[in-house]
C-alpha positions in Angstrom: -128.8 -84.6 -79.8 -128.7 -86.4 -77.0 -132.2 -88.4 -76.3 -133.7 -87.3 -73.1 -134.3 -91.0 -72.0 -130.6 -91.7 -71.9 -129.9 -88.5 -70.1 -132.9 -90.0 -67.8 -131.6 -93.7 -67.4 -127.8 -92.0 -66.2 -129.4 -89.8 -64.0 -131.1 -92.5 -62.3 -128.1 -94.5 -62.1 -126.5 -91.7 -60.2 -129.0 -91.4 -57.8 -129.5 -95.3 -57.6 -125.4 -95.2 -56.3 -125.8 -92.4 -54.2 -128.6 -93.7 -51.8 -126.2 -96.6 -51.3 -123.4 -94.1 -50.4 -125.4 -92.2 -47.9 -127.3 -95.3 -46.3 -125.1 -96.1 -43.7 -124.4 -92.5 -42.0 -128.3 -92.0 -42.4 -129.3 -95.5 -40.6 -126.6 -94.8 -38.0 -127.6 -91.1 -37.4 -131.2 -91.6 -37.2 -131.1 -94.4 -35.2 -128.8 -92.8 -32.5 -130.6 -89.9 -32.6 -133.8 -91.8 -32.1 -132.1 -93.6 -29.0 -131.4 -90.5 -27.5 -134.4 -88.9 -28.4 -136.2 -91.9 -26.5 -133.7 -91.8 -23.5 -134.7 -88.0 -23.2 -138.4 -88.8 -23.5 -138.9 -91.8 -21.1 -138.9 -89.9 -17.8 -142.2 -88.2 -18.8 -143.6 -91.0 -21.7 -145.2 -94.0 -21.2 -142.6 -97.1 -22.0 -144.5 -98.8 -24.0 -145.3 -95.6 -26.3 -141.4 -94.8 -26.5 -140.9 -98.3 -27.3 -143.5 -98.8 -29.9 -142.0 -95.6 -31.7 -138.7 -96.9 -31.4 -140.3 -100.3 -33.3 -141.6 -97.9 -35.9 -138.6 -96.1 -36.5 -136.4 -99.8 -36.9 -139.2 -100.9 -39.4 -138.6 -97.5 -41.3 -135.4 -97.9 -41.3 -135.4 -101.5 -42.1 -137.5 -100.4 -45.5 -135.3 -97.4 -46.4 -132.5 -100.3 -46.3 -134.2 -102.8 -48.6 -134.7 -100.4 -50.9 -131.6 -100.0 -51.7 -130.6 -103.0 -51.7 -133.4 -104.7 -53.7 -132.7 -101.3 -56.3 -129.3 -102.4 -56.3 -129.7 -106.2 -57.2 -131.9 -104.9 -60.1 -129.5 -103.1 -61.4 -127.6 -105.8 -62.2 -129.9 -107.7 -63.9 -131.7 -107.3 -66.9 -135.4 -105.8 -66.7 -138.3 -107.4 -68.2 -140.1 -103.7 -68.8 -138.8 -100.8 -70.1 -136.2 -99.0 -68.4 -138.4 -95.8 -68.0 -140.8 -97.7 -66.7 -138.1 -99.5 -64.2 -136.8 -95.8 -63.3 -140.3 -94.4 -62.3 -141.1 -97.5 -60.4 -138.0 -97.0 -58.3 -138.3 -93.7 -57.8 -141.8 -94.3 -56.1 -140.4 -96.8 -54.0 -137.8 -94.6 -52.3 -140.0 -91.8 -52.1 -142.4 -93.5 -50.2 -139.7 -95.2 -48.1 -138.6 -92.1 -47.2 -142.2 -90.7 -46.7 -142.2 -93.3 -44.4 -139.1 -92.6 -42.6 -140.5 -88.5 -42.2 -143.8 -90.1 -40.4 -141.9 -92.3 -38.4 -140.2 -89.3 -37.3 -143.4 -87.5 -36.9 -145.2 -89.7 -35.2 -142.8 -89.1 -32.1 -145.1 -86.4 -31.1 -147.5 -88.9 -29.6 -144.9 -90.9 -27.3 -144.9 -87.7 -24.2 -148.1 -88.6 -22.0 -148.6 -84.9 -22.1 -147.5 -81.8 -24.9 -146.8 -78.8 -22.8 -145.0 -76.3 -23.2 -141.5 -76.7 -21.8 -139.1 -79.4 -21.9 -141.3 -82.2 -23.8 -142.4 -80.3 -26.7 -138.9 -77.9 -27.6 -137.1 -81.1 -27.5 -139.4 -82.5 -30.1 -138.9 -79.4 -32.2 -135.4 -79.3 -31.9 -135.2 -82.8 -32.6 -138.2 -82.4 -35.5 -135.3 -79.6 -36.7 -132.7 -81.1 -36.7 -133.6 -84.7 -38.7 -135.0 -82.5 -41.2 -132.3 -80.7 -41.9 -130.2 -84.1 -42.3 -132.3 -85.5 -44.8 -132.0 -82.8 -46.7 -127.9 -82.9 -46.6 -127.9 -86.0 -47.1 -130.5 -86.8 -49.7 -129.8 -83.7 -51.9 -129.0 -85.5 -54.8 -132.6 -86.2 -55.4 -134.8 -83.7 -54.0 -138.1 -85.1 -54.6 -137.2 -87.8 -52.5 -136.1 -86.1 -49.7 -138.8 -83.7 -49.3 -140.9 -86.6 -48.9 -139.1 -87.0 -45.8 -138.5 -82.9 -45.4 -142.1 -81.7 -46.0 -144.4 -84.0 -42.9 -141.3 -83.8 -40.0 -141.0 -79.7 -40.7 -144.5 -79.2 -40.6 -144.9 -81.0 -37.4 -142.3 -79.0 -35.9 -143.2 -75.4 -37.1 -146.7 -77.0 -35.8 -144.9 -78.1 -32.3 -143.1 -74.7 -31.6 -146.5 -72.8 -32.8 -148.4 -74.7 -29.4 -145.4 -74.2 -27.5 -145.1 -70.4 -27.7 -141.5 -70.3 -26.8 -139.6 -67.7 -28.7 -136.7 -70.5 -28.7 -138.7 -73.1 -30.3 -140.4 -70.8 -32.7 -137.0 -69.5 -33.8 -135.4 -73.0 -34.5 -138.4 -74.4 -36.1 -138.3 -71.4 -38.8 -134.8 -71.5 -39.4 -135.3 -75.1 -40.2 -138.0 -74.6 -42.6 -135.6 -71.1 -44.4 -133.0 -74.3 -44.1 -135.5 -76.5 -46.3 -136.5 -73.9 -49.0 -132.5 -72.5 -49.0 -131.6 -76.4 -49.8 -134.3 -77.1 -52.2 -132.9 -74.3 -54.3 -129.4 -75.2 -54.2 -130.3 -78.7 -55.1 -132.9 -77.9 -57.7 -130.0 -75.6 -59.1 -126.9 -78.6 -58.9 -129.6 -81.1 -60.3 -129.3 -78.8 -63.3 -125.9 -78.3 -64.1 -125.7 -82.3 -63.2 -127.8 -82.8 -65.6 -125.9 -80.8 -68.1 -122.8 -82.6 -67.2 -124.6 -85.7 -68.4 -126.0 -85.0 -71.1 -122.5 -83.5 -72.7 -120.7 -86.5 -71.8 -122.9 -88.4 -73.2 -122.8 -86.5 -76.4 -119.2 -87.0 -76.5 -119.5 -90.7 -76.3 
């Protein structure tokens, strides 16, 4: 019988490796996503709001990245606390980086001088849409996490397309929230048989 704080402490390790794998292609698509976003945006939006939510987005960015890293340098070194205790600690810390990361996102609704229906506010659902359905590709591996992100830049977007009436917008907002329960599921699901996995191969050894 395999104790369930092993299982626990490998699990962790996986995910620990796998938010260093996905970093990169997650700071390089939401920053260029975020500079196009703001190049779309500035015609109508003061500069200095576009700006000041670019800033935002950098410094969430910036803390989703020394996450990691400072998770990684633990790891190799020995912890002065329990490694349950190290594992729940960590996984608070990435979970609010990415919360952060979601209300960076978010917070884009304030940068158009005006919401109206039309151009401003579809783009911003679209755009809500489609971040939200990256983090949830790309952070799969530990749900809670990326629903942290998931959960705010959705709601702001079904929110978004509800004001802007536009059957358009409605439709890709809801798809994107199917997109985020469908994924949950799948991932709850493979979280399970990867648990599994680790758990007989631990036996084994």
């Amino acid at each position: 019988m395999v104790p369930d704080t092993d299982i626990e402490r490998a699990l962790q390790a996986e995910r620990q490796a796998q938010h260093g794998r996905v970093l990169l292609g997650s700071l390089l698509g939401s920053s260029g996503m975020g500079v196009m976003l703001a190049i779309a945006l500035w015609p109508g939006a003061r500069p200095g709001a576009v700006l000041l939510w670019l800033a935002a987005l950098a410094g969430a960015l910036g803390l989703r990245w020394a996450t990691v890293r400072a998770h990684t340098a633990a790891a190799t070194t020995t912890p002065a606390t329990p490694a349950t205790e190290q594992q729940s600690r960590w996984a608070r810390r990435h979970r609010l980086a990415f919360l952060a990361h979601g209300l960076a996102w978010v917070s884009v609704v304030l940068v158009p001088a005006q919401l109206l229906p039309g151009r401003e506010l579809d783009l911003l659902v679209f755009a809500l849409s489609i971040v939200t359905a990256g983090a949830l590709t790309t952070a799969a591996f530990d749900l809670r996490t990326a629903l942290f992100f998931s959960l705010p830049t959705v709601s702001a977007a079904l929110l978004l397309a509800l004001r802007s009436q536009d059957p358009g917008a409605m439709a890709l907002a809801a798809m994107a929230a199917i997109y985020l329960c469908v994924t949950a599921a799948t991932a709850r699901r493979a979280q399970q048989m990867v648990r599994e996995g680790v758990r007989l191969r631990l036996a084994e050894n």
